[in-house]
C-alpha positions as CSV (number, residue, x, y, z in Angstrom):
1,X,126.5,99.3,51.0
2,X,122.8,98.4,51.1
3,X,121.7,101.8,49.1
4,X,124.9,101.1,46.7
5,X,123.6,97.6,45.6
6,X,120.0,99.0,45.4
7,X,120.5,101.7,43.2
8,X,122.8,100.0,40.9
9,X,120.1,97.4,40.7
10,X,117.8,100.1,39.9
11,X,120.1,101.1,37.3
12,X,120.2,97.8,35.7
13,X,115.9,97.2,35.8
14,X,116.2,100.8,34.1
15,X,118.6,100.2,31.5
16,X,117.2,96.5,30.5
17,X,113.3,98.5,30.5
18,X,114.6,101.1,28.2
19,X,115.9,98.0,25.4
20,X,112.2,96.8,25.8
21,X,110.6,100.3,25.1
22,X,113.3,100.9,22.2
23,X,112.6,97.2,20.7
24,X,108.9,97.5,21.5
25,X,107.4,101.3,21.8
26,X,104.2,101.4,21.5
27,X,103.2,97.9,22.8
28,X,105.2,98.4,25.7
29,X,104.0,101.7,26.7
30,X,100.4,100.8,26.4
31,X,100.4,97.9,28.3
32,X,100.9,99.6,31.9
33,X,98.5,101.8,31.4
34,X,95.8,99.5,30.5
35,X,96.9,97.4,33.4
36,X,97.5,99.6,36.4
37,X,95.1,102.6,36.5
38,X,95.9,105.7,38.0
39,X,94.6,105.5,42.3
40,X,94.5,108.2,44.3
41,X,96.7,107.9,47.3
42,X,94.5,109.6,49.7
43,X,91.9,107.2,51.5
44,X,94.9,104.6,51.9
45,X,96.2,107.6,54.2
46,X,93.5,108.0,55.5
47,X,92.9,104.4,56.6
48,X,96.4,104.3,57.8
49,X,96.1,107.3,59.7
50,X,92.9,105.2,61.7
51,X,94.4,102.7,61.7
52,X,97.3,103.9,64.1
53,X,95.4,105.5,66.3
54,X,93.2,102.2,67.2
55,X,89.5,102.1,68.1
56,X,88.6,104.3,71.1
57,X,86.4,104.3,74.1
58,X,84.6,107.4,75.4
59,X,86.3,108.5,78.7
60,X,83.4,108.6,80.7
61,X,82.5,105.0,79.9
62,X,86.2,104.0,80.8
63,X,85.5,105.5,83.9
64,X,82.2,103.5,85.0
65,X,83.7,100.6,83.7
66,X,86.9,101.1,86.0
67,X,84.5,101.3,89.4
68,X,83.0,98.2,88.2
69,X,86.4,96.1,87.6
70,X,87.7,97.2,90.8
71,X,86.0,95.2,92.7
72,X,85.1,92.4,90.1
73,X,88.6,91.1,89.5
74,X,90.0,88.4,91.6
75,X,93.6,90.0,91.4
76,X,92.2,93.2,93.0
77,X,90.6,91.5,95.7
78,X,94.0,89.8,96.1
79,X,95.0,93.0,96.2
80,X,92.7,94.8,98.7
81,X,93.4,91.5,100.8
82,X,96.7,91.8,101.2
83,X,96.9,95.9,101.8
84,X,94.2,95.6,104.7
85,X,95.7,92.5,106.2
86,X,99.6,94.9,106.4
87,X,97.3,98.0,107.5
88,X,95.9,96.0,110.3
89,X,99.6,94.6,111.3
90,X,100.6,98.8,111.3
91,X,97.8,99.3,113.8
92,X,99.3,97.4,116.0
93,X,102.6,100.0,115.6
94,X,100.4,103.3,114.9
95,X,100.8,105.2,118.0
96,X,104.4,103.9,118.6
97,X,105.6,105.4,115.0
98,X,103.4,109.0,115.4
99,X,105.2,109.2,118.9
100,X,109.2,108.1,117.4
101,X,111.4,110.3,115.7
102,X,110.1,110.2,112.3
103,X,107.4,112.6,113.8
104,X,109.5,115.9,113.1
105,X,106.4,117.9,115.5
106,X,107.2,116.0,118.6
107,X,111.4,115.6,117.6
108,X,112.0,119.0,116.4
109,X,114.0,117.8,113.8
110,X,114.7,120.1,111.1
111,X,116.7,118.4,108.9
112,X,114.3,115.9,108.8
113,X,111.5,118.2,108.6
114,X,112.8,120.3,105.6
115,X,113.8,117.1,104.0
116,X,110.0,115.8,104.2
117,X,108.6,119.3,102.9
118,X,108.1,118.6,99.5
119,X,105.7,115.8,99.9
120,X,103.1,117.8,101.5
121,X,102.9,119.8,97.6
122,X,103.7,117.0,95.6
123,X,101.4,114.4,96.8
124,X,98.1,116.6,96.8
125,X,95.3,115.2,95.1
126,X,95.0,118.7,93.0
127,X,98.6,118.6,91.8
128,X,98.2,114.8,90.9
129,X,95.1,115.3,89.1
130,X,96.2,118.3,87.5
131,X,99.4,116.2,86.0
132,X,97.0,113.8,85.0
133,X,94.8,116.2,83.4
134,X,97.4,118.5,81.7
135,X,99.0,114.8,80.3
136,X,95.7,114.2,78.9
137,X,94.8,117.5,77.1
138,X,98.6,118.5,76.0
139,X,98.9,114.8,74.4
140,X,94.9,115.7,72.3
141,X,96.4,119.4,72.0
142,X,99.5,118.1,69.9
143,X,97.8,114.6,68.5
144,X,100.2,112.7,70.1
145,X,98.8,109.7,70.9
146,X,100.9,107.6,73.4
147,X,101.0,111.0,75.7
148,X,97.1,111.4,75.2
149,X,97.1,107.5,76.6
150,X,99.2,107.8,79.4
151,X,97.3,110.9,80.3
152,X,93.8,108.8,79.9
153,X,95.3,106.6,82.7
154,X,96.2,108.7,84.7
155,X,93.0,110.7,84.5
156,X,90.9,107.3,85.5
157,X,93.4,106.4,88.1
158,X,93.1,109.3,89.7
159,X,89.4,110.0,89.7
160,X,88.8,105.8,91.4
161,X,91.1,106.3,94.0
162,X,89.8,109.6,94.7
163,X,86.5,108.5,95.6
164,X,87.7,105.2,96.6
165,X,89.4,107.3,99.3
166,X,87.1,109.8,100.1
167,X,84.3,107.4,100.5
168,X,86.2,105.7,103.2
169,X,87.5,108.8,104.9
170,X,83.9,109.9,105.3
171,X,82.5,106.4,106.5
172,X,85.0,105.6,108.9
173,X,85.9,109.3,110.0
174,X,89.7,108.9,112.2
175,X,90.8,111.4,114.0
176,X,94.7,112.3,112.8
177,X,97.6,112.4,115.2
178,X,97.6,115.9,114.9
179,X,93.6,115.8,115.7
180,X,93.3,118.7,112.9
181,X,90.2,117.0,111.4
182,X,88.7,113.4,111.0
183,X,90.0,112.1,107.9
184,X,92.7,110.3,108.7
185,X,92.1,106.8,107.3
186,X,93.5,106.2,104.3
187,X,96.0,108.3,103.1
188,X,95.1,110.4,100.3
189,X,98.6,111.7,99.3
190,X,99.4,108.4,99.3
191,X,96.8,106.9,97.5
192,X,97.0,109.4,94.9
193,X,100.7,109.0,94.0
194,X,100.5,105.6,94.6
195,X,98.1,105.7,91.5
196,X,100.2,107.5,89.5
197,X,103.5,105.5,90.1
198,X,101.3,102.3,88.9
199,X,100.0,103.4,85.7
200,X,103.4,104.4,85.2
201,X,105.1,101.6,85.7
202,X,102.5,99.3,83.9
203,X,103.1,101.3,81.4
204,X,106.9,101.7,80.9
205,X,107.7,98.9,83.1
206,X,110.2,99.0,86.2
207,X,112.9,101.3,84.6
208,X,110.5,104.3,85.4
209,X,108.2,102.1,88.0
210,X,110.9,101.7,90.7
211,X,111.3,105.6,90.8
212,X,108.0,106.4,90.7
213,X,106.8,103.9,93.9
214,X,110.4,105.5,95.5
215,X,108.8,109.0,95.0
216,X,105.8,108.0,96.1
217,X,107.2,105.8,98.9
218,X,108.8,109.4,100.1
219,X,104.9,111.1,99.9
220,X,103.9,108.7,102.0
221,X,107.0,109.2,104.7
222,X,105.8,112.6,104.3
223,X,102.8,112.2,105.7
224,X,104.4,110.4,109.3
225,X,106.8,113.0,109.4
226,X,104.1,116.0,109.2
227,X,101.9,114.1,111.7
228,X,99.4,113.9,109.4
229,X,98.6,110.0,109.2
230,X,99.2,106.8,111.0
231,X,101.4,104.2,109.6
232,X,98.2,102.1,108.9
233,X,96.3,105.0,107.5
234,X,99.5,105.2,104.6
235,X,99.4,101.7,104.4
236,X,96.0,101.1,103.2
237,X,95.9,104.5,101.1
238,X,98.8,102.7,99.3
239,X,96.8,99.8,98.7
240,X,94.2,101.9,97.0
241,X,96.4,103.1,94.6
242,X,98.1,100.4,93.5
243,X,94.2,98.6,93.4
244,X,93.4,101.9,91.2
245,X,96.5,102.2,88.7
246,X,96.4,98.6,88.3
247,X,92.6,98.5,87.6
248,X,92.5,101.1,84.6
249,X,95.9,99.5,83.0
250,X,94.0,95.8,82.8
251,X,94.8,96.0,79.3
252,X,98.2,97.6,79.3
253,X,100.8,94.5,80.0
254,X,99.9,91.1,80.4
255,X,102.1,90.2,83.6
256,X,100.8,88.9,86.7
257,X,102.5,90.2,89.3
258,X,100.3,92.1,92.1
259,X,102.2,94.6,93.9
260,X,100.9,95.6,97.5
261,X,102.4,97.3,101.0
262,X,103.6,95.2,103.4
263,X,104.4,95.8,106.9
264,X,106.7,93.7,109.1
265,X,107.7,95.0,112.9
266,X,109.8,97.6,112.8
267,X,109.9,98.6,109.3
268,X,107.6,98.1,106.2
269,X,108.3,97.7,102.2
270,X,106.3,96.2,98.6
271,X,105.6,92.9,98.6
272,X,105.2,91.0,95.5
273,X,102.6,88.6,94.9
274,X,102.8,85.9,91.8
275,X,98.6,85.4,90.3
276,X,99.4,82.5,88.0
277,X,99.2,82.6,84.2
278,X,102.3,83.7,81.8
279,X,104.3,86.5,82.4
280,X,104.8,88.8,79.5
């Protein structure tokens, strides 16, 4: 109906024009052209064209500024606060949980074993990175910009907890329950997709979020399952990545809701903390 009424309107402007050019020839026609030079089309493109893809930052100066905002920001240290406080409440349950059935080594479980599997692929740092990295490029490849952003995320998110994690596996050196090597504490896997999940669900909101911490929830199952880690030792490598997604999406959304692990006796879960200020 719209188009109808527009292009009989059209109709009308170019039937009462044509009476004004008949009346009028020569006056008429000069008088655009005097008034409305010919412009060429192409820098107004062009400007749009920058215009949509915003002002951007180098990555590598993302980056350093990401290792100085992690610490710098006082919802982050809320953050690290509350994920070392429910890491320290799973020591107190760390042997008793790599000794109970979710230990598929000591139950001989299979089912549970088989059903764990996965994580042990999934939540490596090189398959995370890699996503991250592969987002990143494709999204540049095929100039499309909100993939190329996500992929920037993820790429920053990854490299912070990375070292984040490394760093403390290397300082504090814990022996795992299976006593394979002494990088126990924190949980890479866990951190990693932790860090993704975040970014992710800063970014889409909780539509894709509560998958993605559910996924990443099952990495870190993985990891008591596979004797691998300590409850504690997921804990806090949760923590990380939540501190990391969260630090390189400052900009991203404007709600203030920190999300961190928290660990209760017998069982654990996310607990939500409210920072003040407006929610989006």
């Amino acid at each position: 109906m719209h188009r109808i009424i527009h292009i009989t309107v059209s109709s009308m402007l170019l039937v009462s024009l044509g009476s004004a050019f008949a009346e009028e020839p020569e006056k008429t026609l000069r008088a655009p052209q005097e008034e409305s030079p010919p412009t060429d089309t192409r820098p107004s493109l062009e400007r749009t064209e920058e215009s949509d893809r915003g002002p951007t930052e180098s990555l590598p100066r993302l980056i350093v500024q990401d290792f100085k905002n992690a610490f710098t920001r006082p919802e982050n240290l809320m953050i690290v606060g509350v994920g070392a406080g429910a890491a320290w409440a799973a020591y107190q349950f760390d042997d008793r949980v790599s000794t109970g059935s979710i230990n598929t080594d000591l139950s001989g479980n299979v089912a549970l074993d088989k059903l764990f599997e996965s994580g042990e692929i999934a939540g490596d740092g090189y398959v995370q990175i890699g996503f991250a990295v592969s987002t990143y490029g494709l999204g540049k490849l095929f100039r499309q910009g909100p993939m190329a952003d996500l992929g920037r995320d993820l790429v920053r998110a990854q490299l912070l907890t990375g070292v984040l994690t490394t760093s403390l596996k290397t300082a504090i050196g814990r022996t795992r329950p299976d006593s394979s090597s002494q990088t126990s504490f924190p949980s890479g896997h866990t951190s990693s997709t932790f860090a993704t999940a975040t970014v992710l669900q800063r970014r889409y909101g909780w539509s894709v979020g509560i998958p993605s911490y559910a996924f990443a929830g099952y990495v870190a199952a993985s990891r008591l399952s596979e004797n691998k880690h300590f409850l504690s030792d997921v804990i806090f490598g949760a923590t990380l990545g939540i501190l990391g997604g969260r630090t390189v999406t400052i900009d991203v959304v404007s709600e203030r809701f920190a999300v961190s692990p928290l660990i209760v006796p017998g069982g654990g879960g996310v607990q939500f903390t409210w920072l003040g200020g407006s929610p989006k």
